[in-house]
C-alpha positions in Angstrom: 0.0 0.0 0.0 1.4 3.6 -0.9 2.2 5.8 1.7 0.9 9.4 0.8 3.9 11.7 1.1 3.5 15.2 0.7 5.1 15.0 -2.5 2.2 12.5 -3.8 -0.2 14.8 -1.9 0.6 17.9 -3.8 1.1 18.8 -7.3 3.7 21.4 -8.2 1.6 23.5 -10.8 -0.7 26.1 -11.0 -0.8 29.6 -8.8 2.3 29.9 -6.3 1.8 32.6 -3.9 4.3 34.5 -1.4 2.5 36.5 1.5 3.7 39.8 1.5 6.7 40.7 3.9 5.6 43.7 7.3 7.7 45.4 6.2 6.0 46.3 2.8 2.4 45.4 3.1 2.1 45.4 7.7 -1.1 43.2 8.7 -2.3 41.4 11.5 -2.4 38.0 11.5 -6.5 38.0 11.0 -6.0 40.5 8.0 -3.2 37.9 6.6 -5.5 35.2 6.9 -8.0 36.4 5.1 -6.2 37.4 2.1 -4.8 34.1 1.8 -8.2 32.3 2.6 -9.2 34.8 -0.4 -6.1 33.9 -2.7 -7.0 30.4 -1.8 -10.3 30.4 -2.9 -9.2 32.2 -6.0 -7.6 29.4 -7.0 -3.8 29.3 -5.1 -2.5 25.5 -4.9 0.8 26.9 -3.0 1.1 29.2 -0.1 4.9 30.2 0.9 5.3 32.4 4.3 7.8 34.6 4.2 8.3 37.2 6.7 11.7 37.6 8.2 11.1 41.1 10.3 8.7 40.0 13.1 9.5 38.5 16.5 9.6 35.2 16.4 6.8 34.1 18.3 4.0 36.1 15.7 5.7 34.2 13.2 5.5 30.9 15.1 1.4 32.1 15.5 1.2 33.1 11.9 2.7 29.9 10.5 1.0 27.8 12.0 -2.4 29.5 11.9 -1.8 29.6 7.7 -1.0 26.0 7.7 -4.1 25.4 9.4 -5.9 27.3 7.1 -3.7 25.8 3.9 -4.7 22.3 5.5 -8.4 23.1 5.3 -8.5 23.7 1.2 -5.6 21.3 0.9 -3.1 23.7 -0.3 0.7 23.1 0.0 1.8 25.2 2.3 6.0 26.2 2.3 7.9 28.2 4.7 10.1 31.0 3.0 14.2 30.2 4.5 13.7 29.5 8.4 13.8 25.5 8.1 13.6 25.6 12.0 10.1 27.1 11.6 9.1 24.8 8.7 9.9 21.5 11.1 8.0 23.3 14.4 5.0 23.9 12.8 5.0 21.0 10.4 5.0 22.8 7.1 4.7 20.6 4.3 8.4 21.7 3.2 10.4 25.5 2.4 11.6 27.2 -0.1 15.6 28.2 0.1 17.5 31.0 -1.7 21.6 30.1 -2.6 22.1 32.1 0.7 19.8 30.1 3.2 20.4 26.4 4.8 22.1 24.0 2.7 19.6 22.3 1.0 21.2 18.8 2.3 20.6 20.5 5.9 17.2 21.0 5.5 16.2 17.7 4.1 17.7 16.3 7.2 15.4 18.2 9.4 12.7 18.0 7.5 13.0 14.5 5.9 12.3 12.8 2.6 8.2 14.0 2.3 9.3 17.4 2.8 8.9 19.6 -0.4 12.1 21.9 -1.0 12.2 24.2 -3.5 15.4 26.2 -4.6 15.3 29.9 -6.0 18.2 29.7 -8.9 17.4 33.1 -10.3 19.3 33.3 -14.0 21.2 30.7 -13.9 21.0 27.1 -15.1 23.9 25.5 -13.6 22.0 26.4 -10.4 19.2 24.5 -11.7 21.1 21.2 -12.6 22.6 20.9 -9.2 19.7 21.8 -7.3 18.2 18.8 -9.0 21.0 16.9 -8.7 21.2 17.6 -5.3 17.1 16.3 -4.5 15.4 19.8 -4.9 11.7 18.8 -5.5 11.7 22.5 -7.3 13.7 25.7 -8.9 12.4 28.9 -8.8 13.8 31.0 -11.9 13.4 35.0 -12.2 12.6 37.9 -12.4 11.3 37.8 -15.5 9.6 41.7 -15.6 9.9 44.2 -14.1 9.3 43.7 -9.8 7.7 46.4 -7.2 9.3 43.4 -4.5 12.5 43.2 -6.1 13.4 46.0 -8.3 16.9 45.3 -8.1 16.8 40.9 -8.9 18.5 39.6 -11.9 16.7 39.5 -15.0 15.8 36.0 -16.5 14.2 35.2 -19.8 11.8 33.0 -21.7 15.2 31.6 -23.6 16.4 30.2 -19.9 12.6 28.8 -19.2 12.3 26.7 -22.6 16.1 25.2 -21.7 15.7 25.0 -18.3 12.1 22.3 -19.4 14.0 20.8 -21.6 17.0 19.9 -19.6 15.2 19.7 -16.1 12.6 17.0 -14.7 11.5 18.9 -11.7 8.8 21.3 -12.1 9.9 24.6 -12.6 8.9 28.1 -10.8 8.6 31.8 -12.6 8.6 34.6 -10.5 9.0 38.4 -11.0 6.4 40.8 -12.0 4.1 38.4 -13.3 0.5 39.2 -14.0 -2.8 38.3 -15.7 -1.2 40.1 -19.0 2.0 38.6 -19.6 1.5 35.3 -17.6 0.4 33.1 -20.6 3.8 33.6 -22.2 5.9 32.0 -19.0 2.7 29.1 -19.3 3.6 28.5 -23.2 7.3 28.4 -22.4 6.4 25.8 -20.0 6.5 27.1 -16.6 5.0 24.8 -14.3 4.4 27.6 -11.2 3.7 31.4 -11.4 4.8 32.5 -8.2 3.3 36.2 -7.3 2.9 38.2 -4.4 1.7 41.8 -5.6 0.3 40.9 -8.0 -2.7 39.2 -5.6 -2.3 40.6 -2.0 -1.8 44.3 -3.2 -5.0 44.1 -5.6 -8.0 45.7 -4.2 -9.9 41.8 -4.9 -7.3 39.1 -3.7 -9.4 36.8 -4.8 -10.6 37.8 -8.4 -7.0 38.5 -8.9 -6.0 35.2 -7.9 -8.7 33.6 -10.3 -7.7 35.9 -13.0 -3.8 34.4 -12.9 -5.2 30.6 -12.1 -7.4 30.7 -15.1 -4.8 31.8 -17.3 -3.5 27.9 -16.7 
């Protein structure tokens, strides 16, 4: 008998969203959980926290109150760096940048179910031994222009169609991505749109969140 795993339990596709950090867009935690609960019910199959500016114990009550919420619409739900976090409040895995935990690390805190995704940002190389190395994910971009991260590297549609054709893990877009340009990323066979403006700082999280999940 199979053993579901949180990599059988969740498909890497679809709408990838990134709560916004205090420090840009400051909520409570109830005003937090209802735009996800709205981005959600848009049409959001991934849900990574990231904060990094709050005390640790509002992101210990936040984490674990957005995992309870991603639980209830059975949404994977991925902590943002803090692997420590991710294990205490049983996140279904994180997502690491070439500057966080060692993805080796993490996997041995976390475990084999755990899903961990790696950002590689414009470069392939980055990609081949993330996979090599077990990532379940890569994470390229930005690929336009981003009110989060003006200053990111730029990726293009040329790194995306190589990156599919070389990689077997499902592969991430982020940067500036919205409604208008996201079909192009789609057809150049991005597997994930990740966003975080683009839904949380719309005035309708969760037609916003439609409008990007329909365009799969």
């Amino acid at each position: 008998m199979e053993t579901t795993t949180n990599k059988t339990r969740f498909a890497l596709y679809g709408l990838y969203v990134i709560t916004p950090c205090s420090s840009i867009q400051p909520l409570s935690t109830f005003e937090l959980l209802d735009k996800i609960q709205c981005a959600i019910e848009g049409g959001a199959r991934i849900v990574q926290y990231r904060e990094k500016l709050l005390p640790a114990s509002i992101r210990r009550e936040q984490a674990l109150a957005i995992k309870t919420l991603c639980e209830r619409y059975n949404v994977c739900f991925l902590v943002n760096d803090d692997v420590p976090l991710a294990a205490e409040v049983g996140a279904h895995g994180v997502h690491l940048g070439q500057k966080d935990a060692p993805l080796a690390n993490a996997r041995n805190m976390l475990g084999d179910s755990a899903i961990i995704g790696i950002s590689c940002y414009n470069r392939l190389e980055l990609a081949r031994t993330a996979q090599a190395a077990g990532a379940d994910y890569i994470a390229f971009g930005r690929f336009f222009s981003s009110s989060t991260k003006p200053d990111a590297v730029q990726a293009d549609v040329q790194l995306l169609i190589r990156a599919k054709s070389e990689l077997w893990i499902p592969v991430a877009c982020i940067g500036g991505i919205t409604a208008n340009n996201a079909k192009l990323l789609i057809a150049a066979g991005a597997d994930m749109l990740v966003v975080i403006n683009a839904v949380f700082g719309a005035e309708d999280v969760k037609q916003a969140a439609q409008e990007l999940a329909e365009c799969f």
